[in-house]
N, C-alpha and C positions, 0 to 999 in steps of 0.2 A: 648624799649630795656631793661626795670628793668627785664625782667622775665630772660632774657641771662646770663651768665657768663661775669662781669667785667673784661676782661685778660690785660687792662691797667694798672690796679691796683693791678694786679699781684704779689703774693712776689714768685719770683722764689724758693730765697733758702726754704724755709717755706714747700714749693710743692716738691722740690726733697731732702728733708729729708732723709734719708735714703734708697736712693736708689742709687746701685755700678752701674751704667750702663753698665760699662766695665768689669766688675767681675762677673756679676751674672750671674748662669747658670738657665736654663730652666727646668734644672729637679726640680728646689726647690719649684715652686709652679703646674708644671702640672703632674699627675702621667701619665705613659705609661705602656704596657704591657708591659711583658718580652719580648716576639718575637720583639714588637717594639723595646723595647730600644737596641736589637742586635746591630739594625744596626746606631744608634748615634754616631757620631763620638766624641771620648771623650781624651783631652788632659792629660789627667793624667798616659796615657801607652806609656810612652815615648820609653823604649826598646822593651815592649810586640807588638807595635802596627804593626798589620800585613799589610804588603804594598798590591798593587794590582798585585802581583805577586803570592803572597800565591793565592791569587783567585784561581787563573787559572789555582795552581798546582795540578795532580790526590790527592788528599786524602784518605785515610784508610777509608773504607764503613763501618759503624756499624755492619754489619756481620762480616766482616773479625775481626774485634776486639773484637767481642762477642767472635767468636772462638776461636783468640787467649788467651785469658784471661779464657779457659775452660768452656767457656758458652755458648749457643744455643741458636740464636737471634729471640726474637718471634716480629714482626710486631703485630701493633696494628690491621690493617686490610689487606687486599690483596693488593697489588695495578695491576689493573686490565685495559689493553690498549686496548680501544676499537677498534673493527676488520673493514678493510677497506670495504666497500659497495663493494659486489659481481656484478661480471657485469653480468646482467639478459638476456642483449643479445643475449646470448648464449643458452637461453632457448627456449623450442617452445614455437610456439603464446598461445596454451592451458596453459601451465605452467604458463605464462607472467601474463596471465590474471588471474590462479587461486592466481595468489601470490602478484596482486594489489587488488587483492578482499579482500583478508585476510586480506593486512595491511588497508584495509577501514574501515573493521570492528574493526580492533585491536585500532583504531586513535577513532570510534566511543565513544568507551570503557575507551578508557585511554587519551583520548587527546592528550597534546604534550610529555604526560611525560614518551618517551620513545625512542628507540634509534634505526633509521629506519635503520641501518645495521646492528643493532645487531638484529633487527626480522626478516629483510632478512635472514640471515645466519641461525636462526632458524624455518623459514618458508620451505628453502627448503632440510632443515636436516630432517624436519619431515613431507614432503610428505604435504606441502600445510595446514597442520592442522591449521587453525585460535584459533579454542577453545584451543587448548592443547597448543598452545605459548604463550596464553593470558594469561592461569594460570600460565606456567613457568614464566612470567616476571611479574608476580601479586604477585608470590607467591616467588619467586628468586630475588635475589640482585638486585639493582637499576640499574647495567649497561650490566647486560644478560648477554653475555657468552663472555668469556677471549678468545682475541686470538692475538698476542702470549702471554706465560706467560710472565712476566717480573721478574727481580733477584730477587723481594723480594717475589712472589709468587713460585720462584722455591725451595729457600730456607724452606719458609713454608711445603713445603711439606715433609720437614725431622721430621715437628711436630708430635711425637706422638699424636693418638685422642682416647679418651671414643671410640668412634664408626663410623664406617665409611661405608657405604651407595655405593656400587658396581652398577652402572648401566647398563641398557640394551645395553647401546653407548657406553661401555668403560672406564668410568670414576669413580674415585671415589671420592665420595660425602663427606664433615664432615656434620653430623646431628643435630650440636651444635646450635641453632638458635643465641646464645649471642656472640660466636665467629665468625664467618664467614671466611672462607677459601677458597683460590682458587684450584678447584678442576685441579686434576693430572690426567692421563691417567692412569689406570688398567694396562693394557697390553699393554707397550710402545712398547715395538718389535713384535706383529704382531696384522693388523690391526682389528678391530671388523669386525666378517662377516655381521652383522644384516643389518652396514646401510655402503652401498656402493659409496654413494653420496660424493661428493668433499666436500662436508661443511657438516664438521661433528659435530654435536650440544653442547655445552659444556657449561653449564651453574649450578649456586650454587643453590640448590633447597634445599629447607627445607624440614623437617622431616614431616611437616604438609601436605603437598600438595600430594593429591592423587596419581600424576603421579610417584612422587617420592617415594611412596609405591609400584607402582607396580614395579617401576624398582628397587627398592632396591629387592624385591621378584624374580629377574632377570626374568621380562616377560614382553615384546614389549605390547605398548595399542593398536596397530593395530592388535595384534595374540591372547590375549586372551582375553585383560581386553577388556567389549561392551562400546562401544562409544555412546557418549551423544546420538548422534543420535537413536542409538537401543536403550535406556533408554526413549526415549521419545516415542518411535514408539507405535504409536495409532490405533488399529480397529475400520478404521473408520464406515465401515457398521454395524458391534455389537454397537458402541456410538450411530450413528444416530438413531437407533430403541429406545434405551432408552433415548433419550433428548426428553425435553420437557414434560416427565411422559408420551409419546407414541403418541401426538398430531404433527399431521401433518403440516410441513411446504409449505403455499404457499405464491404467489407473485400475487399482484389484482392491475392492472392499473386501474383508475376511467378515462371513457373519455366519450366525446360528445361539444353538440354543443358552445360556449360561455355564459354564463349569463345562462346556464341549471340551476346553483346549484347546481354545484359538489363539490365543497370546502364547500359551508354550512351545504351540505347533510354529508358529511363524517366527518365536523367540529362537527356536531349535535353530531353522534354517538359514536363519544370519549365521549363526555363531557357525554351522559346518560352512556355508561363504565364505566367511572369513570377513566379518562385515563387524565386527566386533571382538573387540581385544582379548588375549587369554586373561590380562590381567583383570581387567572389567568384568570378568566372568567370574573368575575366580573369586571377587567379594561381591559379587551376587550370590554365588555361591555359600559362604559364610556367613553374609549378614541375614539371608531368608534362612536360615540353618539358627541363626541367634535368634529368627524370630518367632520362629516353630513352625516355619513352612519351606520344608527344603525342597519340595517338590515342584514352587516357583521360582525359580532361579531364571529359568528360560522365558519366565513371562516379564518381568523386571524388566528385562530387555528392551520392551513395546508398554510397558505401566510404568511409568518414569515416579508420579506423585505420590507421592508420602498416604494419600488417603486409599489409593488405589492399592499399594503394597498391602496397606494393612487389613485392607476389606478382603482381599483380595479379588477382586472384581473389575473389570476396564468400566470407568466412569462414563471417559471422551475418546474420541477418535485417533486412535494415535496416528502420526505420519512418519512415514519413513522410506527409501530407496535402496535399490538393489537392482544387479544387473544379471540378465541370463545370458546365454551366445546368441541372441538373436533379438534382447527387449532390454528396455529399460523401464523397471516396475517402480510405478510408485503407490507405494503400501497403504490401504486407510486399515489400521484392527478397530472395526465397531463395537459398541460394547453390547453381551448380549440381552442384557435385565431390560425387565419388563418396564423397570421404573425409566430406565435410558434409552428407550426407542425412539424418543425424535431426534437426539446423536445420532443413532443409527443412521436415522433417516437421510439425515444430513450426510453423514459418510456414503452413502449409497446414493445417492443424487449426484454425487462425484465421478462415480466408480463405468469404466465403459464395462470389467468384466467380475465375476463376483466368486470364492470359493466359498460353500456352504460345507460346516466342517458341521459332523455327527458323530455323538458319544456315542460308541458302540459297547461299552461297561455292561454289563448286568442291571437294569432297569433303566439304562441312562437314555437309551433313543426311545423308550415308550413317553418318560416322563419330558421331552422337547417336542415330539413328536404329535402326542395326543393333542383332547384340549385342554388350551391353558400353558400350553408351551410354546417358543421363542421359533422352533423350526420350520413351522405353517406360515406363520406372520413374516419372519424376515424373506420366506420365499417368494409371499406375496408382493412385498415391499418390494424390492429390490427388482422385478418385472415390472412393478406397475413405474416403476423408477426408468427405463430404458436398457435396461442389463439384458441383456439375448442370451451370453453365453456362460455359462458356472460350470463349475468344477467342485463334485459332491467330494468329498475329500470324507473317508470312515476313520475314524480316528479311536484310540485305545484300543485299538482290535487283539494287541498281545493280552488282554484280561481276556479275551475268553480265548487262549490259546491259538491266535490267528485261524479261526474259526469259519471254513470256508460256508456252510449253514448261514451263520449269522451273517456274515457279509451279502449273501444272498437274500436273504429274508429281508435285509433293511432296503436295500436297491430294488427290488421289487415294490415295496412297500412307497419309497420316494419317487420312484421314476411316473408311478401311477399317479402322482400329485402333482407333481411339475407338469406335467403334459396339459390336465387340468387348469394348471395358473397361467397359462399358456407359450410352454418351454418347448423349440424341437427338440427330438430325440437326438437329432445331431448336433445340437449345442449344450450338451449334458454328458460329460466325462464323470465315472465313478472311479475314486484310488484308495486303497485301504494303507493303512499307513500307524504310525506311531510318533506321538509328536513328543512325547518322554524319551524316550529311550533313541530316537531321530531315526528309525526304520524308513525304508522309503521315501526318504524327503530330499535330499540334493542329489543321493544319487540312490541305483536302485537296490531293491533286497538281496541280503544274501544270506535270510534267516531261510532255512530247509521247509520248516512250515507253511512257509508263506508263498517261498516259490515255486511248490508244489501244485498248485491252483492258479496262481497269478502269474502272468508274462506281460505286462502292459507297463506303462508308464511309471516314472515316481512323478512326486508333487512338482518337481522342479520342469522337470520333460515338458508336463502338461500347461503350465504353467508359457514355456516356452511358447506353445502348438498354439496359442489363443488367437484370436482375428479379430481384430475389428474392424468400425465400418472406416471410412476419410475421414479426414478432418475438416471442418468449416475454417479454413483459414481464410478465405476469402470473402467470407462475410462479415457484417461491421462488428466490432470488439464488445463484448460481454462477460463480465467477471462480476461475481456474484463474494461479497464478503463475509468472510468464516470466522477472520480474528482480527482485532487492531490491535495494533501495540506501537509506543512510542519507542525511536532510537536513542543515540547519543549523539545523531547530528540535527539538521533541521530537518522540520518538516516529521510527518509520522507515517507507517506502514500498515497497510492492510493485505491480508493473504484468503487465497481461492483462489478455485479452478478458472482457467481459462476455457468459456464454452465457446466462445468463435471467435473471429478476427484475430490479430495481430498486435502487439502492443511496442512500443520503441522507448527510449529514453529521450525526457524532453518533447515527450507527445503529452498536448492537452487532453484531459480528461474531464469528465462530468460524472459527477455522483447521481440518484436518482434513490429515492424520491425527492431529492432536496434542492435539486438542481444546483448544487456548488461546482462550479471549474475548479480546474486546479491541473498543476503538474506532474507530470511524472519526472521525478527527479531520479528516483534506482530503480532495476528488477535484478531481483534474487532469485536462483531457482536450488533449493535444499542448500542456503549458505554461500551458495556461489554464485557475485556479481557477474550480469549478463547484459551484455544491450538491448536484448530483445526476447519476447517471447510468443509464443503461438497456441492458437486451441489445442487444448488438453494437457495443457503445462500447468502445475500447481506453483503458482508464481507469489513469491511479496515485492509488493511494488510499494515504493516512497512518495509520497504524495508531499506537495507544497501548493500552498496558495488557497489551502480548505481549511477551517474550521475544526479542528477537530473532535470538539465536542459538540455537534452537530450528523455525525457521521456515527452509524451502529450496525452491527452483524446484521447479515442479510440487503443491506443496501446493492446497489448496482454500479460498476463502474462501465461507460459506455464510452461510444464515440460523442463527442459533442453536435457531429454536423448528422449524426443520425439514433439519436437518443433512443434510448429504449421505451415504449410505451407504460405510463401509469394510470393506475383507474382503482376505483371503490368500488365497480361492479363489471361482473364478468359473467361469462354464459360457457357453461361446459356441458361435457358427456360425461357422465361418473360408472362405474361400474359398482353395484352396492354390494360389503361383505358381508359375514352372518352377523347380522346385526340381531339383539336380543329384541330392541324397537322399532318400526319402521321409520324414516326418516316422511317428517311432514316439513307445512311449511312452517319458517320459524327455527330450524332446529339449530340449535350453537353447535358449531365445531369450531376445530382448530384447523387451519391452511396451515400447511406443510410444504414451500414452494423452496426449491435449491437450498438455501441456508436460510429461508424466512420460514418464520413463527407465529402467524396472527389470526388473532380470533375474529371467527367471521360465522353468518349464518346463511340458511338456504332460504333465501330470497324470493322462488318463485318452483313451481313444478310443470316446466314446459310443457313433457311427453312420453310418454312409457317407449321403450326403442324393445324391438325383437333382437334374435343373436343376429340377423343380416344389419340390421340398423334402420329396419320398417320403422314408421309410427304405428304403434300398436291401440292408444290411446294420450288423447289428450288431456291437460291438464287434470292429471290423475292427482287422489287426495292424500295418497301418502306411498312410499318407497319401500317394498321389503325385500327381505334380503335376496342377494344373487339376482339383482334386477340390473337393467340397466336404461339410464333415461338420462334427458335433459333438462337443466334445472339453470336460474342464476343465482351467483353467487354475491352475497355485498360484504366488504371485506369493514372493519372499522377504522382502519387508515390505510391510505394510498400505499399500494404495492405496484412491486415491478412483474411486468406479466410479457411472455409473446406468445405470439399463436402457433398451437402444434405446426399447423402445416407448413409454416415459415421456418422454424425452429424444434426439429420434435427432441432435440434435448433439453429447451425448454419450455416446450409444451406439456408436461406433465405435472401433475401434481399430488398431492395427498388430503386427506380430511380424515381425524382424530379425534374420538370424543371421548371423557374419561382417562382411560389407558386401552385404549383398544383403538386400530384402525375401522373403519366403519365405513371408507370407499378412499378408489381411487378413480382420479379422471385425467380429460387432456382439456384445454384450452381452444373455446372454437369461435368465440368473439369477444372482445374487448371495447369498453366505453372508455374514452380517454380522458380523465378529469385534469381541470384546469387548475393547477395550484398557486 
């Protein structure tokens, strides 16, 4: 107890020495502000002291006694009563929707610090404009537009000003940035003709803000001044020709059998590029060396994920670029397992040209080859997908001592099967190669074995020689979604090919099936901010003003004023494969449409078709294999569909049952349902 306070032995008087308990006021040791001390109650105004009657009685405004006393009351600043939330109600559905878009984007922008009746009422004064409210309340007083005024801003308005700022609405403006004023009506007795709207826009705009120059110039931004939009607007067919210094953009799916070596093969080819670090390489090198597979070092490259390294197997699709003298490739590695062929699928519905890579090992092209292997199916695929052109690519061929026999024997063997899935012979380049040891791949051989027999291409040449067909850049805009993922700004990203049209920054978009608007706030193309992109660009574009959990792989981003068609039931031409069943009516499959997934069944059995496309017979009872007929399809939710002949890159499709493919078709009518 030594360390405590003795209070037993206490001297009271000693301790309250000099202190009045009863007399002393609180103001002698603590200071207050003036506004505080107002309101202290203080015994010394015995006659002064005003009861709570005074309170309560009207009192003399500071106005009125500036007046009286010959002087002109100026307010330090407006005082400004923010206007009641407009009921939207009364709006149509189009409206409703354009004027939750805006404030999404406005919320993007400015977060919470701002005042969602006071942008309603300037959202629909100004015809939905997001950009032009954003700068009013960026660029304009902290609480946007006065409605009503209140006495001390009516009075203000008797203030003489330097200059005063007439706008297009009616209003006049002070241009004073350091005073700030609440703006008065112009033409109090009759109204502006410009804007006829019930909510008429009224807000303090500064001198700096562009809008507030044009209206000060008395000219609407809707009538002369061009809007961001026309400011941005980009030729996209003149850009395309000159991007890239003139090199052509394509899209190369890598597919075949499993354990071919197509991640090593194309891992190789980066690294002799020069498309990936020595250092990166080097603990790729030693960490598949720690893991007991030092012979994927070059696939790590293109199998990024922890699951992939250790299986060793490509799960997903990997993406990636590289340039040749004459292209710019953008890479899909498919994966080749049997278990991950709607991946595939999806990679290959990207892809305009495709290399089918073959183990040439000691038993390895028999067992891809035969049935039950990866090399028949992805050949199919990848045709019934729109691919014309591949490049068979022989790979491991130094195991059987670049073996010119065996490379014969397998090209033989393939070239007879393609022709059948129905490939020309002149869109079928055969290269033997080695994707371990990087023989034949950037540049060409200079093993004696190999160039003894072989004088053609390497991988890289061929790769260069590819064709494709135009591009639909002038058709309306279709992107089909692969992946979403949130940023660290507003708004979220979704990535896929661009199959036609044009897309710009700050163009509206429309999802489908869901019908949500929204904006296009970014496009990315491989990490690098771009204003615009075109068919066949593997684009992520920043979306604001959507939902975004609402929005899922496979959806459609379209133009708004020409939306993509959707429907639950549809009518195609199928091609049937070796099916072990015939396909009747009734039968569940899986639709395999661009990056859509959905189970659906065969609805109806039209017509048996000949190989010219006769009717052979009608409503036949069931489908077997290597037939080909017309059938409809009912899907169990609305998908996005276009018709081959409008669109034959999305005109095609796939049907999967179990793990096997079971036909392919095109799209030849569509029912449009109403959602």
């Amino acid at each position: 107890m030594s360390r405590h306070r003795n209070v037993r032995a206490i001297d009271l008087d000693a301790e309250c020495d000099d202190m009045d308990v009863y007399g002393r006021s609180c103001e002698d040791d603590i200071a207050f502000s003036p506004s505080t001390a107002g309101f202290i109650y203080h015994r010394g105004h015995d006659d002064s002291q005003a009861t709570l009657a005074s309170y309560l009685e009207p009192r003399e405004s500071p106005q009125a006694a500036g007046t009286s006393a010959g002087r002109v009351y100026v307010p330090d600043e407006p005082v400004i009563v923010e206007p009641e939330l407009p009921d939207v109600s009364k709006l149509s559905l189009e409206d409703q929707t354009r004027l939750y878009s805006a404030l999404d984007h406005i919320r993007g922008v400015m977060g919470c610090q701002f005042s969602e009746s006071t942008a309603t009422h300037l959202l629909i004064g100004n015809k939905y404009d997001g950009e032009r409210v954003l700068d009013m309340l960026l660029t304009g007083n902290s609480y946007g537009i006065p409605a009503p005024v209140s006495t001390a801003a009516a009075a203000s308005s008797h203030i003489p000003t330097s200059s005063t700022l007439t706008t297009s609405r009616g209003l006049s403006v002070a241009s004073n940035d350091r005073t700030p004023s609440a703006p008065t009506p112009a033409n109090s007795s009759k109204p502006s003709s410009k804007n006829t709207s019930p909510y008429t826009s009224q807000v303090d705009v500064r001198s700096g803000s562009p809008h507030a120059t044009a209206r000060a110039q008395g000219h609407d931004d809707n009538s002369s001044t061009p809007s961001r939009r026309a400011k941005q607007a980009i030729d996209v067919v003149a850009e395309y020709a000159k991007r890239n210094d003139g090199k052509e953009l394509i899209n190369m799916v890598v597919v075949g059998h499993v354990d071919a070596g197509k991640s090593t093969l194309m891992g190789h080819l980066l690294v002799q590029l020069g498309h990936v670090a020595k250092k990166v390489m080097h603990k790729y090198e030693s960490e598949s060396k720690k893991a007991g597979k030092g012979s994927f070092a070059f696939a790590w490259v293109l199998d990024e994920t922890g699951e992939e390294r250790s299986r060793g197997i490509t799960m997903d699709v990997g993406v990636t670029q590289f340039e040749t003298d004459g292209k710019v490739v953008t890479l899909l590695d498919a994966p080749g397992h049997r278990d991950f062929i709607p991946n595939a699928i999806t990679g290959a519905a990207q892809a305009d040209v495709a290399i089918l890579v073959i183990d040439a090992s000691p038993g390895g092209f028999e067992s891809g080859f035969e049935a039950g292997g990866q090399t028949r199916e992805h050949s199919l695929l990848v045709r019934s997908l729109g691919v014309q052109r591949v490049a068979v690519v022989i790979n491991k061929l130094d195991m059987v001592e670049w073996s010119q026999e065996r490379f014969s024997d397998i090209v033989g063997k393939v070239r007879s099967f393609l022709r059948q899935a129905g490939f020309k012979e002149s869109d079928i380049s055969y290269i033997p190669c080695s994707g371990l040891i990087g023989e034949n791949l950037a540049k060409r051989s200079s093993t004696a074995e190999l160039t003894s027999w072989y004088k053609g291409p390497c991988v890289l040449e061929t790769i260069d020689s590819f064709k494709i067909a135009a591009r639909a850049i002038e058709k309306p805009f279709r992107l089909f979604i692969s992946d979403i993922f949130k940023g660290m700004g507003a708004g979220f990203s979704v990535c896929g090919k661009i199959e036609s049209g044009s897309i710009q920054t700050s163009d509206r978009v429309q999802v489908m099936p869901v019908s949500e608007s929204g904006t296009c706030k970014g496009i990315s193309l491989h990490d690098e901010s771009v204003q615009w992109a075109c068919a066949g660009d593997y684009a992520t574009v920043t979306l604001t003003g959507v939902d975004m959990t609402n929005i899922s792989v496979g959806m459609a981003l379209c133009s708004p004023s020409q939306a993509i068609p959707t429907t639950c039931k549809f009518r195609a031409r199928i091609l049937v494969f070796n099916v072990d069943v015939p396909i009747t009516i009734g039968y569940p499959v899986l639709l395999h449409y661009q990056t859509v997934s959905e189970p659906a069944e065969i609805h109806r059995l039209i017509s048996l078709l000949g190989k010219t496309g006769e009717v052979i017979k009608k409503k036949p009872r069931c489908l077997p294999k290597s037939s080909n007929a017309t059938v409809e399809i009912r899907t169990t939710r609305p998908v996005c569909l276009e018709l081959y002949k409008e669109y034959k890159e999305l005109g095609r499709f796939m049907l999967r049952s179990g793990n096997s493919t079971v036909a392919a078709g095109v799209v030849t009518e569509v029912w449009t349902c109403v959602l």
